[in-house]
C-alpha positions, -999 to +999 in steps of 0.1 A: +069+153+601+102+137+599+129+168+580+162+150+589+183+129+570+189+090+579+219+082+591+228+067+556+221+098+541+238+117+572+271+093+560+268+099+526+266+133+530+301+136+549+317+112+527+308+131+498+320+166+515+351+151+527+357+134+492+350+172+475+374+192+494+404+162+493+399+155+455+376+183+437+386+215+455+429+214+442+414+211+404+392+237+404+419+267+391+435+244+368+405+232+354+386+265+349+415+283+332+421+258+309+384+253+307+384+216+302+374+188+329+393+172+351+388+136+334+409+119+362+377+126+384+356+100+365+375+070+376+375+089+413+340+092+415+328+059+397+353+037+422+334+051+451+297+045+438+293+080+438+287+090+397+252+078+397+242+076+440+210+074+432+203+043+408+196+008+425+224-014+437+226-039+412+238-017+382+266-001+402+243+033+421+239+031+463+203+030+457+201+064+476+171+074+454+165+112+442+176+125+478+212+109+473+216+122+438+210+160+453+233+153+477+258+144+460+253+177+434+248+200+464+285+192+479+300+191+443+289+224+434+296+237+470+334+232+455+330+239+417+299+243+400+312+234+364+332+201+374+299+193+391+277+195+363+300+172+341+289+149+368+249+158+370+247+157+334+256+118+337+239+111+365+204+127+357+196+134+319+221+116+298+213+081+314+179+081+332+159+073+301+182+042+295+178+032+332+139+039+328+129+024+294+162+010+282+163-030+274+189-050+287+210-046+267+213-012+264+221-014+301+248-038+298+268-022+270+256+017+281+238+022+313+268+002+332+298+016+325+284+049+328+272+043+362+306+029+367+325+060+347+342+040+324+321+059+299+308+094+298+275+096+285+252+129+276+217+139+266+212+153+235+175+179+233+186+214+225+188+226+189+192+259+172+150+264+169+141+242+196+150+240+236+120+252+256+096+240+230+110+203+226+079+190+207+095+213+177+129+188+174+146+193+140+167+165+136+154+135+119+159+100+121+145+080+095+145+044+092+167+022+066+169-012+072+189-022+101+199+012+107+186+051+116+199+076+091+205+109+114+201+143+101+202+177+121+221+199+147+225+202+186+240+231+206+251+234+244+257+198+250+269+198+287+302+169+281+293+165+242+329+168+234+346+142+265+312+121+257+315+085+247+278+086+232+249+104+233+211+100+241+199+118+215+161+132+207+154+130+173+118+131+153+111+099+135+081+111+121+072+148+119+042+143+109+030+133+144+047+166+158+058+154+195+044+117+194+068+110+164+095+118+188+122+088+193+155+084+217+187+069+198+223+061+214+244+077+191+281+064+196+302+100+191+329+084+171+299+070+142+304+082+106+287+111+099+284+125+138+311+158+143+315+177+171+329+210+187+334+230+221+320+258+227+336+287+251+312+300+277+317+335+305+308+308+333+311+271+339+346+268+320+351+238+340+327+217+321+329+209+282+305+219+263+296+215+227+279+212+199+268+183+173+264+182+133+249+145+116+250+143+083+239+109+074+246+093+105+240+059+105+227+046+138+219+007+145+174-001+151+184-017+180+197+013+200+163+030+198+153+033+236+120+024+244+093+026+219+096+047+182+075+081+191+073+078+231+104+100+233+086+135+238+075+111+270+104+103+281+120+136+277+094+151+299+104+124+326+139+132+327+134+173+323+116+167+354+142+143+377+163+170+362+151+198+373+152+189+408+187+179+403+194+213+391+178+230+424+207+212+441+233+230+420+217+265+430+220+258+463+254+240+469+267+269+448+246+297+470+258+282+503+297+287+486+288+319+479+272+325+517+306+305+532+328+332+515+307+367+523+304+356+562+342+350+562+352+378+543+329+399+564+345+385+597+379+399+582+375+428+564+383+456+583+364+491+581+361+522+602+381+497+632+355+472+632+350+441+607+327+449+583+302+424+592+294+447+623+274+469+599+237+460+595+242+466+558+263+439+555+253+418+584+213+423+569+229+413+537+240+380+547+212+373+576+188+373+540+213+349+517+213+319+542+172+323+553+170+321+510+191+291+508+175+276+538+141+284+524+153+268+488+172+237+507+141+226+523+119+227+488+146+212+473+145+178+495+107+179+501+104+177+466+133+151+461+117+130+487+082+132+468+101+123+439+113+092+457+079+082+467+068+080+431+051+112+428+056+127+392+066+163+408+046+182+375+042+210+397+068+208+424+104+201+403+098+233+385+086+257+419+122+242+433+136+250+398+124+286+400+129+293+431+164+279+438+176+292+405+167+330+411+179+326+445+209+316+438+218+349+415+208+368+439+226+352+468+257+359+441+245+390+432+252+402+474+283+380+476+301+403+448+288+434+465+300+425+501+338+415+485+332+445+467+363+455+446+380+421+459+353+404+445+360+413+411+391+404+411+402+375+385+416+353+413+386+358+436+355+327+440+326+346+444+330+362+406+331+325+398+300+320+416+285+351+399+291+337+364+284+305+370+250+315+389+237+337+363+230+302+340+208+288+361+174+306+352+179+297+316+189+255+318+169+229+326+139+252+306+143+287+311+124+301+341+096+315+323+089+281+311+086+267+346+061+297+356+041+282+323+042+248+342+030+257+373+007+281+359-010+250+339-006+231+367-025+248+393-052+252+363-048+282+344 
């Protein structure tokens, strides 16, 4: 059994570190306080290949598979979990169902230039009544002609407001409950599609927002896929999703790790630095055996996603299991820093907010212990 990276993926790795802590890491403060993101970044990141690492060659990815992608959102959210999630949510969800069961030319004028950056896409599920049960989609998208007529609501839209359209569940027929599900590109500058940011305790770096369509006229021919296989496809992406997700937990645990070890190397108490106390030193011994525990289900799983497997089971153990880690890796970093720690200017109260959102996106935790549950037959 074979648990190191390839050389590629060695290189990639480094590049994508180096590329973090030159370009990411000076637009973290700026960006949180004014809670937008850092557009510039876009153009950055699609130059290099990296917005989409793990999509074939030929539309503009490295072809680095599921592995890549994780990567990549591991040493994002090592810097800034936020500006790295503007990025996940175009790499994973918002264009894998075009990439999957989108025609040609879908790809051309959508999948492209978001693989490129030169548009910012997102994925549009959650509504008011529905986010963990999906099959219970609202908004309706009845046919006219040429066109969809669009009717509903969506809420915490990770880049709905910076988006340049949106892949966007809708029911087609509710009558058919979750097989009259469909997938639309809905352009966010159409007639009849509004929109509006939302202000969050944690991950101000990343827009997020809501949608209203009121008679929203969407062209037939951007229906992805088949009319009433979207529930399927939704399910598909939830699940490359999730393991994407895993990778945020644990580039933002290993932050959270990097800062407690050097605070504890330089706080001073009673003469000696504090991390000479087995409280502290215990403390810090369990965060990185967690996050080396979670690391290691995170890329077996991306790796069995790579080999085709459907990961029914597996995406949402690493899901669970990276996600609760991670708060409680945060949790310890705020009590070593102690007061320090709560301090305004400080990371690791950063990496507290942002850490506490991790059970509930992606489905909420009890929803993946549902999964598994039904998945190991119960």
């Amino acid at each position: 059994m074979d648990f190191a990276f390839t050389d590629e993926q060695k290189m990639f790795q480094q590049a994508v570190r180096k590329f973090a802590e030159r370009e990411v890491a000076p637009l973290v403060d700026k960006a949180e306080e004014k809670e937008e993101f850092p557009m510039e970044l876009f153009s950055k990141i699609g130059e290099l290949g990296y917005t989409c690492p793990g999509y074939p060659l030929e539309i503009g990815g490295l072809g680095l598979g599921k592995i890549g992608d994780c990567i990549l959102t591991e040493e994002l959210t090592r810097i800034c979990s936020g500006i790295a999630s503007g990025i996940t949510a175009q790499s994973s969800l918002a264009t894998s169902v075009i990439m999957v069961h989108g025609n040609e030319q879908q790809k051309q004028k959508y999948l492209i230039p978001a693989v490129q950056a030169k548009k910012i896409a997102c994925f549009g599920l959650t509504e008011p009544n529905a986010g963990s049960d999906a099959a219970a989609i609202e908004t309706t998208a009845k046919r006219d002609g040429n066109h969809y007529i669009v009717n509903g609501n969506k809420v915490y839209i990770s880049n709905g407001p910076i988006c340049d359209y949106i892949s966007l569940a809708v029911s087609t027929d509710k009558s058919k409950g979750s097989r009259g599900i469909s997938i639309l590109i809905v352009e966010r500058n159409s007639p009849g599609c509004r929109s509006r940011k939302l202000k969050k305790i944690g991950h101000h770096s990343i827009a997020t927002g809501d949608f209203t369509f009121m008679d929203c006229r969407v062209p037939a021919e951007n229906l992805i896929g088949e009319e009433g296989k979207g529930f399927k496809y939704v399910l598909e992406a939830i699940s490359s999703g999730r393991i994407s997700h895993s990778a945020r937990s644990v580039g933002l645990a290993q932050a959270a790790l990097e800062a407690s070890l050097e605070y504890a190397k330089q706080r001073v108490q009673f003469g000696q630095p504090i991390g000479k106390f087995q409280a502290i030193a215990f403390k810090i011994a369990r965060m990185a055996t967690e996050i080396e525990a979670a690391r290691w289900l995170l890329y077996r799983v991306a790796w069995l996603h790579d080999q085709g497997n459907e990961c029914r089971k597996e995406a949402p153990m690493t899901k669970l299991f990276s996600s609760e880690m991670a708060v409680r890796v945060a949790e310890e970093a705020m009590r070593i820093h102690a007061g320090a720690g709560y301090m305004a200017e400080s990371k690791v109260q950063r990496y507290f907010r942002d850490a506490i959102l991790f059970p509930t996106t992606e489905g909420t935790n009890e929803i993946q212990q549902m999964v598994i549950s039904r998945e190991l037959g119960l």
